[in-house]
C-alpha positions as a LaTeX table, in Angstrom:
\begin{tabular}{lrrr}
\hline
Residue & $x$ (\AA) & $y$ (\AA) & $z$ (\AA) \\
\hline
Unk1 & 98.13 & 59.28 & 76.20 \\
Unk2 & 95.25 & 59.73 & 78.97 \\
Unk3 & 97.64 & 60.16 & 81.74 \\
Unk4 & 99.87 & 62.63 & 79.85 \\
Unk5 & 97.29 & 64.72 & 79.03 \\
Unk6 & 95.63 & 64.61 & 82.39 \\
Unk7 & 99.30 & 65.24 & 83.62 \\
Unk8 & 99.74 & 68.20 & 81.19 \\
Unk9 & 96.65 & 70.03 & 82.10 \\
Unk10 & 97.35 & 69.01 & 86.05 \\
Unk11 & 100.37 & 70.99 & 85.63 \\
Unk12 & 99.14 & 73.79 & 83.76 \\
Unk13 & 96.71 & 74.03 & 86.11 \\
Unk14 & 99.38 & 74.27 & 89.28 \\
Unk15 & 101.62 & 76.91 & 87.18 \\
Unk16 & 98.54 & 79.36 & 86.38 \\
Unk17 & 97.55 & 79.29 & 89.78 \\
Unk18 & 100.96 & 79.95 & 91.30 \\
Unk19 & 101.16 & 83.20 & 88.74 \\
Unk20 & 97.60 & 83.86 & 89.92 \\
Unk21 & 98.53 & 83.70 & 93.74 \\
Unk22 & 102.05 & 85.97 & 93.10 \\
Unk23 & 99.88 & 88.63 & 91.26 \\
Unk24 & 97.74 & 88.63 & 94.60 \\
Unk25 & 100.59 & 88.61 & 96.84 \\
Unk26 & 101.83 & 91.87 & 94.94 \\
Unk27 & 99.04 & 93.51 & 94.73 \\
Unk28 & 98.58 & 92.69 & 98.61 \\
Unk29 & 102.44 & 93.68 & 99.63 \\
Unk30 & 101.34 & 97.25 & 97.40 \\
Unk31 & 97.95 & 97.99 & 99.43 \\
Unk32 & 100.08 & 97.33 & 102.70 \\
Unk33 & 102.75 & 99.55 & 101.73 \\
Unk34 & 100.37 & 102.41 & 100.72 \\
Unk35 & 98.29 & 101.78 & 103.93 \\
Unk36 & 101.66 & 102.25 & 105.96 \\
Unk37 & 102.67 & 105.60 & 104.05 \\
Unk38 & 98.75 & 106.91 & 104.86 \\
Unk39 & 99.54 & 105.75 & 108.49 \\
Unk40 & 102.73 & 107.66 & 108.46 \\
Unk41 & 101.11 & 110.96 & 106.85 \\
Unk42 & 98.46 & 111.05 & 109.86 \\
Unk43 & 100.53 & 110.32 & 112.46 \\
Unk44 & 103.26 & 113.27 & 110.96 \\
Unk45 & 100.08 & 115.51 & 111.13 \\
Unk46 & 99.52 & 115.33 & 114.35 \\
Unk47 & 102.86 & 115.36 & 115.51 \\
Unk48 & 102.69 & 119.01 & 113.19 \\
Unk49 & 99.21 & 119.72 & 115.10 \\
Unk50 & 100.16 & 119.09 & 118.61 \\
Unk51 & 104.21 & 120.86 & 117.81 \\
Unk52 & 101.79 & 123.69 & 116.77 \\
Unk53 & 99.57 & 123.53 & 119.86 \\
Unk54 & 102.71 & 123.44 & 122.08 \\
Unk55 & 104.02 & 126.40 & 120.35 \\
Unk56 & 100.50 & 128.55 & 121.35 \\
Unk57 & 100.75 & 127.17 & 124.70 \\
Unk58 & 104.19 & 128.41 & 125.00 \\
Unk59 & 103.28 & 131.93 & 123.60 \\
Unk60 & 100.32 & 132.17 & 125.47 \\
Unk61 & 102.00 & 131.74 & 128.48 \\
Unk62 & 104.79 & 134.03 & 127.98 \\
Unk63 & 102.30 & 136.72 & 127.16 \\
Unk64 & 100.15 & 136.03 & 130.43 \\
Unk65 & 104.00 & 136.38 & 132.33 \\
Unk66 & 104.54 & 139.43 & 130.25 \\
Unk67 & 100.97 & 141.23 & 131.24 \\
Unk68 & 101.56 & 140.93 & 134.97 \\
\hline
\end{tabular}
């Protein structure tokens, strides 16, 4: 009865921690995939910032060709 019972709570033991460890791995795969979209969102807004830079640089110097 010993090792049955010592078997039994062995493998209750094993089962709760594989739940435990596929929670984490989740919750892990979720903060990576939120971490990528920030990632994305900054590097799209400065791609936006230096399209918009370009853009003045462009006008700036077609006015400076303009006033000569």
């Amino acid at each position: 009865m010993t090792r049955k019972a010592l078997l039994a709570v062995t493998l209750g033991t094993l089962l709760a921690g594989s739940v435990g460890c596929h929670r984490n791995t989740r919750e892990r795969a979720e903060d990576t995939a939120e971490d990528a979209a920030d990632k994305v969102e900054d590097t799209a807004e400065k791609a936006g910032d230096k399209a918009e830079d370009a853009a003045e640089k462009a006008g700036d110097k077609i006015e400076d060709a303009t006033d000569k």
